[in-house]
N, C-alpha and C positions, 0 to 999 in steps of 0.2 A: 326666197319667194318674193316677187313683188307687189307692188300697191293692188294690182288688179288682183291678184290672189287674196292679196288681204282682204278685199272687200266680196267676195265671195263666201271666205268665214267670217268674220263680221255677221253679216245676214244669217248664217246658221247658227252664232251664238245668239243671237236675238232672236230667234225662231225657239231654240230651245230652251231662253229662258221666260219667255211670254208662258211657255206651255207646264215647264217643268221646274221651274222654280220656287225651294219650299219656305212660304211663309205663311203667316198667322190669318192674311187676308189677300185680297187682290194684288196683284204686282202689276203695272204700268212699264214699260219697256222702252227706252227710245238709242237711238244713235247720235254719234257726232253733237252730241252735247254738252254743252259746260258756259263757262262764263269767260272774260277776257283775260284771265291768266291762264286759264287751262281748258281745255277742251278734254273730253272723255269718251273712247272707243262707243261703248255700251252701257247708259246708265239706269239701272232699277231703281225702281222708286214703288218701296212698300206700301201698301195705302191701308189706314183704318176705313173699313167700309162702308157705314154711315157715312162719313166726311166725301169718301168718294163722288157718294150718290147727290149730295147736298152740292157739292162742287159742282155737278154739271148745270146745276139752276144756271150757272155766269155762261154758259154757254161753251163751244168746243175750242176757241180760241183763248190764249193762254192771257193769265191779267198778270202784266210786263213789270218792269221793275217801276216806273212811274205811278200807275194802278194800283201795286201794291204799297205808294204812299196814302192811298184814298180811302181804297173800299173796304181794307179788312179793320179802318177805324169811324166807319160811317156812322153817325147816331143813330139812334132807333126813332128820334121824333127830330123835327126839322130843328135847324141849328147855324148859322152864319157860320159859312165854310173852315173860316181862320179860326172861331169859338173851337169847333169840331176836331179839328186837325193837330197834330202836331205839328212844330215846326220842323218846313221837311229840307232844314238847311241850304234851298235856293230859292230864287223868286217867287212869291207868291202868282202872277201871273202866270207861269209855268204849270200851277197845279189848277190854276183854272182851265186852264186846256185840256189836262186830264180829265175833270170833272165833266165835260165838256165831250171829250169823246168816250165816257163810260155812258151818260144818257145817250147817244146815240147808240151804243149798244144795248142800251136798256138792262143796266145792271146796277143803276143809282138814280134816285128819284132828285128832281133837279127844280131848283121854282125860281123866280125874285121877288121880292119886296122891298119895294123900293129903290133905294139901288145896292141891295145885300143881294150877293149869290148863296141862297140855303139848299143843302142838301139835308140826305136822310136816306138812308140804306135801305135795297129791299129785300134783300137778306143778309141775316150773318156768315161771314164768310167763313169756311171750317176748317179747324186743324185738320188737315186731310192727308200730311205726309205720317207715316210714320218712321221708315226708316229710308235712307237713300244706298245704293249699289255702285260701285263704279267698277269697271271692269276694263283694262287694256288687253287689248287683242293684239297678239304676236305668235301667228303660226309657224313662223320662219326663227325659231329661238336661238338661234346659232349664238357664239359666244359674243362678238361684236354686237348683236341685239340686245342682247343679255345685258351687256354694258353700260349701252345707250340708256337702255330701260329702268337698270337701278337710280339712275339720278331720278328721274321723271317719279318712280315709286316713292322717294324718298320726299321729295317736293309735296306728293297727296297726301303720305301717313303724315309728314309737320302742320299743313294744313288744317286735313282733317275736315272737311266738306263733307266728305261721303264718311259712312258711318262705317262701310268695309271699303277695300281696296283688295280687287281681284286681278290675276293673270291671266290669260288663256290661250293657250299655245296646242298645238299639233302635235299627236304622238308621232316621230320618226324612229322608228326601231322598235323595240321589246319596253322602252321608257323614256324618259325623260332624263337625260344626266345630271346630274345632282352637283354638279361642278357649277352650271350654269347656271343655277339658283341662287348659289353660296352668296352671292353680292346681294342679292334682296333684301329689303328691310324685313326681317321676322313679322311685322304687323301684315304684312297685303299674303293672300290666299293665291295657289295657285290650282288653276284645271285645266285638266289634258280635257279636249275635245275631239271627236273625229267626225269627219265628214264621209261617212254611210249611214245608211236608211237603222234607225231604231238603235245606233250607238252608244253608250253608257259614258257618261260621262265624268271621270275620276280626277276625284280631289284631292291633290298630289300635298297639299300643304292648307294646313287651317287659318282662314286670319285671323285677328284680333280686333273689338268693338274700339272703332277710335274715338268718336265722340260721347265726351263722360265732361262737359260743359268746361272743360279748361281751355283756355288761348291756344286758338290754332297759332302756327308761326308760319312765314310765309317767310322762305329763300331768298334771297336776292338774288344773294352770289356766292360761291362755296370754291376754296381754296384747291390748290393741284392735290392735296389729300383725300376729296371729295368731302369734307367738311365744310359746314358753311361758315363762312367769315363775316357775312353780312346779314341779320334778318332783322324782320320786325316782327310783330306779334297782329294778329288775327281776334277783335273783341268778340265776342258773343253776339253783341247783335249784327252786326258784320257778316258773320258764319252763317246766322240764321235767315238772315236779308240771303245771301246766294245759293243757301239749301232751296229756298223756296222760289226762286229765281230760275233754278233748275228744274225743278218738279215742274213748276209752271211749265216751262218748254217742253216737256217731256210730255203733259197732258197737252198739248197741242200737237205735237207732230208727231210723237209715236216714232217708232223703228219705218215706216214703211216710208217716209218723206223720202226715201231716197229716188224716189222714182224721177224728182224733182230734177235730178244731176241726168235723166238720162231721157232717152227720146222714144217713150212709146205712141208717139205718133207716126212712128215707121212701120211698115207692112211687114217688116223681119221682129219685129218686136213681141211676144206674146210671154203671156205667167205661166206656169207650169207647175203640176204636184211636184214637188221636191220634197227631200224627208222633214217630218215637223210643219205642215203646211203650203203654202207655194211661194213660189219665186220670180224670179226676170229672165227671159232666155230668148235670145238669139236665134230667129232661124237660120240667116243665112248662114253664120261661123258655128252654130251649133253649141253654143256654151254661154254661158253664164255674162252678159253686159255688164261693164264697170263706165262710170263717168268717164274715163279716158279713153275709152274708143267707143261708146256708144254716146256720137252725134251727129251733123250736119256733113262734118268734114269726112265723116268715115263713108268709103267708096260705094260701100252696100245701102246705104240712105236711100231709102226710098221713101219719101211721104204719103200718106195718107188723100186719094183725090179729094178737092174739095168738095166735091158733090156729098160723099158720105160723110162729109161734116154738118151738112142739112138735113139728113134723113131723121125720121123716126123711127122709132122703137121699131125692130131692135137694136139697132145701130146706134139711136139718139145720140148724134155728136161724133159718131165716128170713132172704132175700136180703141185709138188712145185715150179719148174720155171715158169710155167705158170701163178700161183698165181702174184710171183713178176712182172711180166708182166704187168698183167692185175691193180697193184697197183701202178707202175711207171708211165705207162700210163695214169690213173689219175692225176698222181702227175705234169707232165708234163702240160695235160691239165688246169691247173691250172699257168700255166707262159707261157704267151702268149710269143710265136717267139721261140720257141724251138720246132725243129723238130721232127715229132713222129717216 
């Protein structure tokens, strides 16, 4: 199967775990997220509920890995910045830029005196993860897949970012062959998924909780054994600095940003009920758009005239804006206390 297939399930594993997925509180769903070592198919991100709703006070844009040097140590009464802060091991001028772009989003109260730069938080910021999800999608599990994919599982479970580490593959046949598992790390869970309307979805193998606060290890390089010969070790705060790094992103863009990679401003472009909610579909080719053929260069491009990007309502902006619209608004609907 390739990439463009993959990224048709993709979307229905993200569909169906926005909807169906069991925890103790809200879940947060996004795609194509991670950090500069690793990127992740589909990441859940379990939220304690209260923290969720407190969270959307900072608004629907996510606070970056620089922000989260500021905001979540802001005092509760004004305080000379460098008083306030730790040291965030680079330039202080640096964090006054931060500072600097969190009052213009109006999420940190900002003054001077003199010539001190004081702040002062105007809310506490909430533990609002509570567990994180990571999930690789591979519906094409053949055995060279299989291959491939044990390293890469092996890399998450040392790690240890995410609290589980899932697989999610396509049933072809009567099951799944038990051959092409064998190489897995026992820690990461596997699920058959299928792609028809109201399909059940089995969990072929149970993971294991991988964060229990010991040193992640982080790969380097691992020997023609697949044993690593090279790592280092992963501190605690490190771990918890890019759990949160994640989450952030994931309270930002959600699973639906993929719209991003593709051209609903074309006249063949429209969303559609698909099973678990709706989708992206193609009118002229009749199926499912992936980044790789749905854009400019593709022959059926048609754009959008400019006139119906003048119009008002119902049009305001012209059906591709409408689309984002109507996908932020879900996306919204999904984090409680953020205004529509």
């Amino acid at each position: 199967m390739d990439a463009d297939s993959e990224f048709e399930f993709e979307l229905a594993v993200c569909r169906w775990a926005e909807r169906s997925w069991d925890a103790d509180g809200p879940v947060l769903v996004g795609r194509q997220v991670g950090t500069r070592h690793r990127r992740f198919d589909t990441v859940i991100v379990e939220c304690d509920r209260e923290g969720l709703r407190r969270r959307a006070l900072f608004g629907p844009d996510r606070i970056d890995d620089d922000l989260l040097d500021v905001i979540p140590h802001a005092p509760a009464e004004w305080a000379w910045y460098q008083d306030a802060l730790p040291d965030p091991g680079y330039p202080w001028r640096y964090v006054r830029e931060t500072i600097h772009r969190a009052d213009d989003r109006g999420i940190l109260d900002v003054r001077k005196r003199g010539n001190r730069l004081q702040i002062r938080r105007r809310w506490r910021y909430p533990d609002w993860v509570a567990r994180i999800v990571a999930i690789e999608n591979k519906p094409d599990l053949d055995a060279s897949a299989a291959d491939r994919l044990a390293a890469q599982l092996e890399f998450d479970v040392a790690l240890a970012l995410a609290d589980e580490v899932w697989v999610a593959t396509e049933r072809a046949g009567e099951r799944v062959p038990r051959a092409l598992l064998e190489d897995f790390p026992v820690e990461a869970g596997v699920l058959v998924v299928e792609r028809r309307p109201d399909a059940a979805v089995e969990t072929v193998w149970q993971p294991r909780t991988l964060t229990d606060r010991r040193p992640g290890i982080r790969i380097l390089d691992r020997g023609g054994d697949r044993h690593a010969t090279r790592f280092e070790y992963a501190d605690a705060d490190w771990t918890a600095r890019r759990r949160q790094v994640i989450a952030e992103r994931v309270y930002e863009r959600g699973w639906r940003s993929y719209l991003d990679g593709l051209r609903p401003d074309c006249r063949n472009f429209e969303c559609v009920s698909v099973e678990r909610g709706v989708g992206p579909h193609c009118d002229a080719y009749d199926r499912t758009p992936t980044p790789s053929q749905c854009r400019g260069a593709c022959p059926e491009f048609t754009p959008e005239p400019p006139t119906w990007r003048t119009r008002d309502w119902p049009i305001d902006g012209g059906p591709g804006r409408g689309v984002r619209r109507v996908l932020d608004a879900q996306r919204r609907r999904e984090r409680p206390g953020l205004e529509e």
